[in-house]
C-alpha positions in Angstrom: 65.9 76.9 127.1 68.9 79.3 126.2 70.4 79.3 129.7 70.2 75.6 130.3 72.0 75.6 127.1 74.6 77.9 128.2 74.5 75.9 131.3 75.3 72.7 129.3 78.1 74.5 127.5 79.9 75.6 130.4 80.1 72.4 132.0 81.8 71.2 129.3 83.7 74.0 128.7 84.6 73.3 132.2 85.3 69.5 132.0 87.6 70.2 129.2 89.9 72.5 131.1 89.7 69.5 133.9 90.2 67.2 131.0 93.1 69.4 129.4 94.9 69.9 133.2 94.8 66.0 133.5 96.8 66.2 129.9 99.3 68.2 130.9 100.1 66.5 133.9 99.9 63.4 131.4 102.0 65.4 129.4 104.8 63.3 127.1 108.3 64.2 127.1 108.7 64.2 123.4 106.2 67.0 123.1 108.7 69.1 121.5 109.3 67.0 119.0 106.0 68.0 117.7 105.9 68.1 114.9 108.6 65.9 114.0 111.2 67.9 112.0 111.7 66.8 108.7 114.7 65.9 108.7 114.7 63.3 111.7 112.1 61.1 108.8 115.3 59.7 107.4 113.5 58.8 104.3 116.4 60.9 102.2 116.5 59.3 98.7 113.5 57.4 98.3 110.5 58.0 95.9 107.7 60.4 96.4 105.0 57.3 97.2 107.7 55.4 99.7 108.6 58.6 101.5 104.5 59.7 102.1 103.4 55.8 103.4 106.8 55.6 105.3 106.2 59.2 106.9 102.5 58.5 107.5 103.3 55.4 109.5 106.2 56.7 111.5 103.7 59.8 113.0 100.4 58.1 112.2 99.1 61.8 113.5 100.5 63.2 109.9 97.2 61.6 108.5 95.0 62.8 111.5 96.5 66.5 111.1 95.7 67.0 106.9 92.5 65.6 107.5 91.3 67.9 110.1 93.2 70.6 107.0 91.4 69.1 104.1 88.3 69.5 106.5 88.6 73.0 106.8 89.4 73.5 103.5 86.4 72.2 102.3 84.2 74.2 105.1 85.4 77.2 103.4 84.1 76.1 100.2 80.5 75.5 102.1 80.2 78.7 104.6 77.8 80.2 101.3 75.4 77.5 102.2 76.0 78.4 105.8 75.1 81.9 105.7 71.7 80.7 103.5 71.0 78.0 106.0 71.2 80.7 108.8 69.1 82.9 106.6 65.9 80.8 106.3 66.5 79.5 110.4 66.2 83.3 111.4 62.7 83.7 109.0 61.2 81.0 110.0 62.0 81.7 114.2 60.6 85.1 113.4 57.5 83.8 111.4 56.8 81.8 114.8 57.2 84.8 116.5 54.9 86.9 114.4 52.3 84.0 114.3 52.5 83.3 118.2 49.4 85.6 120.1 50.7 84.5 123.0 54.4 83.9 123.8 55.7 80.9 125.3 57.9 81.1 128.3 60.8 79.7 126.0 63.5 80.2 128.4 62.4 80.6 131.8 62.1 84.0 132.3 58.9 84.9 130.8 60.1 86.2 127.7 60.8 84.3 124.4 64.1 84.3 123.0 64.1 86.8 120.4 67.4 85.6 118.8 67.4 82.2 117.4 70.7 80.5 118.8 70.2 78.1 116.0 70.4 80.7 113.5 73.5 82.9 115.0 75.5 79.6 115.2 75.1 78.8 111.2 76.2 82.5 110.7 78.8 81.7 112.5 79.7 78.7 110.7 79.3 80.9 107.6 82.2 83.6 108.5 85.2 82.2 106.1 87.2 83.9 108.9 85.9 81.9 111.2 86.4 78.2 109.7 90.6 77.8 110.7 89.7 78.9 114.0 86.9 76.4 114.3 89.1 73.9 112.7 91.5 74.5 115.4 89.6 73.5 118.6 89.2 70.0 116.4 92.6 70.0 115.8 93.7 70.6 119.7 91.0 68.3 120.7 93.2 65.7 118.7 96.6 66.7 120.3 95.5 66.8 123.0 93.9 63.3 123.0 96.8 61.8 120.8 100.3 63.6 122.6 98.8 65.3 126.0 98.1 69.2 126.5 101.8 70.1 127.3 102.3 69.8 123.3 99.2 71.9 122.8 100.5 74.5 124.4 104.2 73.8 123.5 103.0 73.9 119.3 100.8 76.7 119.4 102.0 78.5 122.3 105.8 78.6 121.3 106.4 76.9 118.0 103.8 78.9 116.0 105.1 82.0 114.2 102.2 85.1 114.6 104.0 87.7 113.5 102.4 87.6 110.2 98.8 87.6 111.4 99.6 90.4 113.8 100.5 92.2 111.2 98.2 92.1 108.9 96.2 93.1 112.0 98.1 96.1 112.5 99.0 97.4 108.8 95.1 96.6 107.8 93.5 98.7 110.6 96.0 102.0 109.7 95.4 101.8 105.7 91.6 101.5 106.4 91.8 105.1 108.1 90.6 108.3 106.8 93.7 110.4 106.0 95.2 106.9 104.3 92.8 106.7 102.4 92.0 109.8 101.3 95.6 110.2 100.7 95.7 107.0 98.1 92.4 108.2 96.8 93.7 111.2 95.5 96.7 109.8 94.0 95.2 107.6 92.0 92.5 110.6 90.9 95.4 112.4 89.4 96.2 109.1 87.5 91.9 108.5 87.1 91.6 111.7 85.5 94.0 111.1 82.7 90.6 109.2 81.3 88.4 111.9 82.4 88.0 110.4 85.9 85.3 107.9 84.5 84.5 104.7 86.3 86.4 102.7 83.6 89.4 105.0 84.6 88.8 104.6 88.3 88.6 100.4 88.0 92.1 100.5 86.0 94.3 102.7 87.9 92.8 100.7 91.0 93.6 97.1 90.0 97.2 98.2 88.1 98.6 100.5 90.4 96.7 99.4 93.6 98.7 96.2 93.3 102.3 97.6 92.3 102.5 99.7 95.7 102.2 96.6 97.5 106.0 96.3 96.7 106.5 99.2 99.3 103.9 99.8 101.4 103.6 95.8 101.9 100.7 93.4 100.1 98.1 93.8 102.9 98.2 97.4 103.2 97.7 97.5 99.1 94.8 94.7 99.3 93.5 97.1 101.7 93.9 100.3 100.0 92.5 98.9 97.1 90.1 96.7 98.1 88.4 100.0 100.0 88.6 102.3 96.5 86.7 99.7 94.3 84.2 99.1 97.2 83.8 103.1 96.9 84.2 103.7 93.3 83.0 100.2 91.6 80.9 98.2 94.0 78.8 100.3 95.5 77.6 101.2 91.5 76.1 98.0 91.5 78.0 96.2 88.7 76.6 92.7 87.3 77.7 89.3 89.6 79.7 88.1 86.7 81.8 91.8 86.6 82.0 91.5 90.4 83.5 88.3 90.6 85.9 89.0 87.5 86.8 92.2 89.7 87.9 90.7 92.7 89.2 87.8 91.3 91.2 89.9 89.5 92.1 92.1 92.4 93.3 88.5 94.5 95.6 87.7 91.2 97.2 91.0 90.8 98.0 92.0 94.5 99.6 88.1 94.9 101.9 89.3 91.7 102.2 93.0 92.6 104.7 92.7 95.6 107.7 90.6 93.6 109.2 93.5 92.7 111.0 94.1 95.6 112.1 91.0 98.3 110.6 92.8 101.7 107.3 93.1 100.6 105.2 89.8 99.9 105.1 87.0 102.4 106.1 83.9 99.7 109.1 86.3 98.9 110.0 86.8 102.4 109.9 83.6 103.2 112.6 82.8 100.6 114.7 86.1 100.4 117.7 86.1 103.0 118.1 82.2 102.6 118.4 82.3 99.0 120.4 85.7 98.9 117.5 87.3 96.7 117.7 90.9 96.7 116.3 94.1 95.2 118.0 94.1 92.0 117.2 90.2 91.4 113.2 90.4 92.4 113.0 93.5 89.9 114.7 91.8 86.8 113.4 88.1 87.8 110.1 89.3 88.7 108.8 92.5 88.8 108.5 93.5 85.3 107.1 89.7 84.1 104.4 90.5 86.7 104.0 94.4 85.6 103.2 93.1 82.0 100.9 90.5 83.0 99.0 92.8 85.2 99.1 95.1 82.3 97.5 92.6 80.2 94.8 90.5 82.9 93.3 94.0 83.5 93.2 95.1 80.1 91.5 92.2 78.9 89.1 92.3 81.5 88.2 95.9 80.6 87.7 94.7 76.8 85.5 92.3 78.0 83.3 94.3 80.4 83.7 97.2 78.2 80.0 97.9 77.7 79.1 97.7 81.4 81.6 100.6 82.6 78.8 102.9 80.8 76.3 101.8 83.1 78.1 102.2 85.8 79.1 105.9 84.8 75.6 106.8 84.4 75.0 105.3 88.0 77.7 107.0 89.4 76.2 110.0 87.9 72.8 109.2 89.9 74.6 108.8 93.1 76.7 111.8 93.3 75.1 114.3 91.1 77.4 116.4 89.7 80.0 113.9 90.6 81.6 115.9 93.5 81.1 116.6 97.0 81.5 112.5 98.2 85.1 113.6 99.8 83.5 115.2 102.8 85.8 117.2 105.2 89.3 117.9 103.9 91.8 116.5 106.4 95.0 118.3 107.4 98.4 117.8 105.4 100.1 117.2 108.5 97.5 114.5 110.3 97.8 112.8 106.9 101.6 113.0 107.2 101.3 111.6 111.0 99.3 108.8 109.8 101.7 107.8 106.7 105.0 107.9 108.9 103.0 105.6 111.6 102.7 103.2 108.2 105.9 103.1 107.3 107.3 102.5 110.6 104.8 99.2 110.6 106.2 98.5 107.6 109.6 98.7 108.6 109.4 97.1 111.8 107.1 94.1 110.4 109.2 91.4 111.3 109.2 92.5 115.2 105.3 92.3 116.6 107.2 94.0 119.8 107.8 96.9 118.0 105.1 97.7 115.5 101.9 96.4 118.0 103.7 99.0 120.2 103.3 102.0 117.5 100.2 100.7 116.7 99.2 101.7 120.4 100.6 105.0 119.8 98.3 105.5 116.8 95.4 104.6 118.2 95.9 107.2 121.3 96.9 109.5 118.0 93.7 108.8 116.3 91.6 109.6 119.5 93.2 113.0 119.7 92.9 113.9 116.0 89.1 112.1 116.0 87.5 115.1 114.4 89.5 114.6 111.2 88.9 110.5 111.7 86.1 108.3 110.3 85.4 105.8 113.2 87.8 103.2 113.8 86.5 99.6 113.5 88.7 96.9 114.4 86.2 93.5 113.8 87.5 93.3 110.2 91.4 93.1 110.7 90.6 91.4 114.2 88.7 88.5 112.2 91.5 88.6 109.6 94.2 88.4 111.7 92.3 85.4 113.3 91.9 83.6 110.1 95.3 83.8 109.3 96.3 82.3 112.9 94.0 79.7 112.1 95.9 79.0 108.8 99.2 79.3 110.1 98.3 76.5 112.6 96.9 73.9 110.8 100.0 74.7 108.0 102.0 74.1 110.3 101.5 70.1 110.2 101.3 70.3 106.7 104.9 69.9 105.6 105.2 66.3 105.8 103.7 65.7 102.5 103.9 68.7 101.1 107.9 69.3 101.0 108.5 65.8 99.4 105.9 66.8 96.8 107.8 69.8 95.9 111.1 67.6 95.6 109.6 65.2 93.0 109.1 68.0 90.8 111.2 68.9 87.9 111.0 72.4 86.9 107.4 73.2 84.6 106.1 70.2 87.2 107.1 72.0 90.0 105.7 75.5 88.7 102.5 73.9 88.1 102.7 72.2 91.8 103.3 75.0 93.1 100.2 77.2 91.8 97.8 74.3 92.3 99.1 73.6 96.4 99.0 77.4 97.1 94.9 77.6 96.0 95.0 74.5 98.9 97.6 76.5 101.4 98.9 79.3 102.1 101.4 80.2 99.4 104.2 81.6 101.9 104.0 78.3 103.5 105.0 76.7 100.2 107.7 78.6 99.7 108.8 78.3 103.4 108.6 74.6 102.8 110.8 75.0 99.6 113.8 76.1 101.6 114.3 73.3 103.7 114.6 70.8 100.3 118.3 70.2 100.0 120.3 71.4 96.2 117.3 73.1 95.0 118.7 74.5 91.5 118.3 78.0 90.7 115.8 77.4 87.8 113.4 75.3 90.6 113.7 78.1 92.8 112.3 80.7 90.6 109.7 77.8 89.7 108.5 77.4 93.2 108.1 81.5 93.9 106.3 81.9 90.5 103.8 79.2 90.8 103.5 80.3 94.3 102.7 83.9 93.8 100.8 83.2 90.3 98.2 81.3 92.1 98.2 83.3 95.0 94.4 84.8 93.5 92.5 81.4 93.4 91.0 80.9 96.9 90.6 83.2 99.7 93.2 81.2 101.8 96.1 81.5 98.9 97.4 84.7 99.9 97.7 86.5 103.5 96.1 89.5 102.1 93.1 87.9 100.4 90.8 87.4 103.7 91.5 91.1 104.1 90.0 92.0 100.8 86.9 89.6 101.1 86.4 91.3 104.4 86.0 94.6 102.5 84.4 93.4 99.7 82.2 90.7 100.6 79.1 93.1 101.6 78.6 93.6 98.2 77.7 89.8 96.9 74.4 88.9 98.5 75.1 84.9 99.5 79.1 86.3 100.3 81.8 85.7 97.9 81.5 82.3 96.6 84.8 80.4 96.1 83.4 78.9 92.9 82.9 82.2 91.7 86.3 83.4 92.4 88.3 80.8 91.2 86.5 81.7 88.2 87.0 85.1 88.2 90.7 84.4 89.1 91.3 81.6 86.7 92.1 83.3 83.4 94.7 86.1 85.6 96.3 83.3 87.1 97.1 81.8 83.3 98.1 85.2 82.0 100.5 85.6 85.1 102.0 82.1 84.6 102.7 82.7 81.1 104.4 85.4 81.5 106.6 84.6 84.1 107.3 81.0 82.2 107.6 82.3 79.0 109.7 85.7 79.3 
């Protein structure tokens, strides 16, 4: 049964090469006009309703191309069910298994299949880092069908921007080493111990300082850093749902808002920085200290509130580690740790050039194999499957801007702030910004109301902020069904109005 099915799928994996060759060849001219720049709409000066119908039926694909988004969008919202569909699939094929005295010859060799496909298909329906991806072939399929493949290949071969994907890639796969880690670990110790090194200590100098170093060493490395030190010194201490979900929701809010202090650091920043002239000096007075203080506050609240669980989890930290020592393992040499850090910052400081930093990440990796005695093992799946959700995002966003940038143009300034927040739970939020650029005599007050909303809701949904599918990676182990996105918007929803206050009010 399996290999006729395999058979079945490569014959039409086949036909729709033959299909997608017949395409190209078919292949229109305009295909890089796709997609249509916003500018050649000449809709300039009309109102927010006239210029979406008038857009929609100049490039009737518009419609097709947020569908297949808003598709996507709400598969990420369903991969729980996914992964419990897959779960009862897999017990029942292995109750038939258990019950069967004799096996049937189930795929022609004898032998029954011990895997159910079924089963391995929902759990890969269930990855969130999966669903863009997925989404994509649906979305080429419909290029492809609609403008030939030549503007397939032409959109997401050339036009595309990966440069933030691959990075993510590379910056998440060198913070998640040993002698990183370690490194950050005992940094924040010496800031931990200042309350005794408790587990209430621990979660707060994690979730405020975690997220102000993504300033300098970059968001994703931060969400990284941090996201691996609660998983180590909060999650694995078993903590209620409710506390988990208020924890990384939490985590999401404050990393989105923890790299405004400087203008090289967070993507919706980035995106804005050099056209806008922002630099240093403005992110730091503009931003940096609004979002300081609300961090400062979200986590302190959340501590109030949870206040009488921390003392469970100290006495089940206690059961785990005994005397509370001897989890470190191996020390690792000052200067591998050194090695390790200047290989970071060298990512960081060549992140705008994949040449470059995929290039010293091949260095590292042959620097790694020499130094693997002082190494825990290297495991690329979870940046890999990051780095692919974020293509996935990247592509679909892509088509996104014909509605989205006249949306941002109706807005006056508390309109647009509150746009903004709500569009970035739906996108990603550097795409936002991106999109914010191209609107002609944007005042300085709706500028700073774009970035704010942008990076204050950066925390609701896994797909609101580059760094959050790297964090769910990490963390999602730890929350039996996966992380719910109900349960994070929850967890993120009170952060996200502390943060917006703050940078509204101050």
């Amino acid at each position: 049964m399996k290999s006729r099915l395999l058979a079945r799928l490569s014959f039409s994996f086949g036909a729709f090469l033959l299909l997608g060759s017949l395409a190209y060849a078919a292949a229109p001219a305009g295909a890089a006009d796709f997609p249509r720049p916003l500018s050649g709409y000449g809709d300039a000066g009309m109102g927010l309703l006239e210029t979406l119908r008038g857009r929609a039926l100049a490039e009737p694909f518009n419609i097709v191309a947020s569908v297949i988004f808003l598709l996507a969008i709400i598969h990420t919202f369903l991969t729980a069910r996914f992964r419990h569909w897959a779960h009862e699939v897999e017990e029942a094929h292995q109750a038939r298994l258990t019950a069967r005295e004799t096996p049937g010859d189930s795929d022609g060799d004898g032998r029954p299949d011990e895997v159910s496909f079924k089963g391995q298909m929902l759990h890969f329906l269930g990855e969130v880092e999966a669903v863009f991806g997925i989404w994509v072939l649906v979305l080429v399929g419909a290029v492809t069908l609609d403008r030939g493949w030549g503007t397939v290949i032409d959109y997401v071969g050339h036009r595309v921007n990966y440069t933030e994907p691959m990075f993510v890639v590379v910056i998440m796969a060198i913070a998640s080493t040993r002698p990183v880690l370690r490194f950050a670990e005992q940094c924040l110790r010496a800031v931990a111990s200042l309350g005794k090194g408790s587990a209430g200590a621990w979660w707060l100098s994690i979730l405020i300082i975690g997220p102000v170093l993504g300033s300098f060493i970059t968001e994703p490395a931060a969400m990284t850093i941090a996201a691996l030190l609660l998983a180590r010194q909060f999650y694995e201490l078993k903590p209620s749902p409710r506390f988990a979900y208020a924890t990384i929701g939490l985590l999401f809010v404050n990393i989105s808002v923890g790299g405004t202090f400087t203008h090289f650091a967070a993507p919706p920043v980035l995106m804005v920085a050099a056209p806008w002239g922002w630099d240093l000096a403005f992110m730091f007075t503009q931003f940096g200290w609004k979002a300081l203080i609300g961090i400062i506050i979200a986590t302190l609240l959340y501590y109030v509130t949870f206040r009488r669980e921390f003392a469970a989890l100290e006495a089940a930290r206690a059961a785990r580690d005994g005397d509370g020592k001897g989890r470190d393992g191996p020390s690792v040499p000052a200067w591998i740790t050194i090695v390790q850090l200047l290989f970071m910052a060298l990512t960081v400081f060549v992140a705008h050039h994949p040449a470059l930093f995929v290039g010293g990440f091949l260095f590292f990796l042959a620097f790694t194999q020499a130094t693997a005695h002082h190494q825990s093992k290297l495991d690329l799946k979870p940046s890999l499957l990051v780095g692919f959700f974020l293509a996935g995002l990247v592509i679909h966003g892509g088509l996104q801007g014909w509605w989205i940038e006249p949306v941002l143009k109706s807005l006056g300034e508390v309109p647009l702030f509150i746009g903004a927040t709500v569009l970035t739970a739906f996108n990603d939020n550097a795409a936002i910004t991106y999109l914010a650029t191209l609107v002609p005599g944007f005042t300085d007050e709706l500028k700073y109301a774009v970035v704010a909303g942008a990076v204050t809701g950066g925390g609701l949904t896994v797909i609101a902020n580059a760094p959050n599918p790297a964090g769910q990676s990490i963390l999602q182990r730890f929350f039996p069904e996966g992380v719910s996105p109900g349960g994070l918007v929850l967890g993120a929803l009170i952060p996200t109005v502390i943060m917006g206050a703050c940078f509204m009010l101050f």
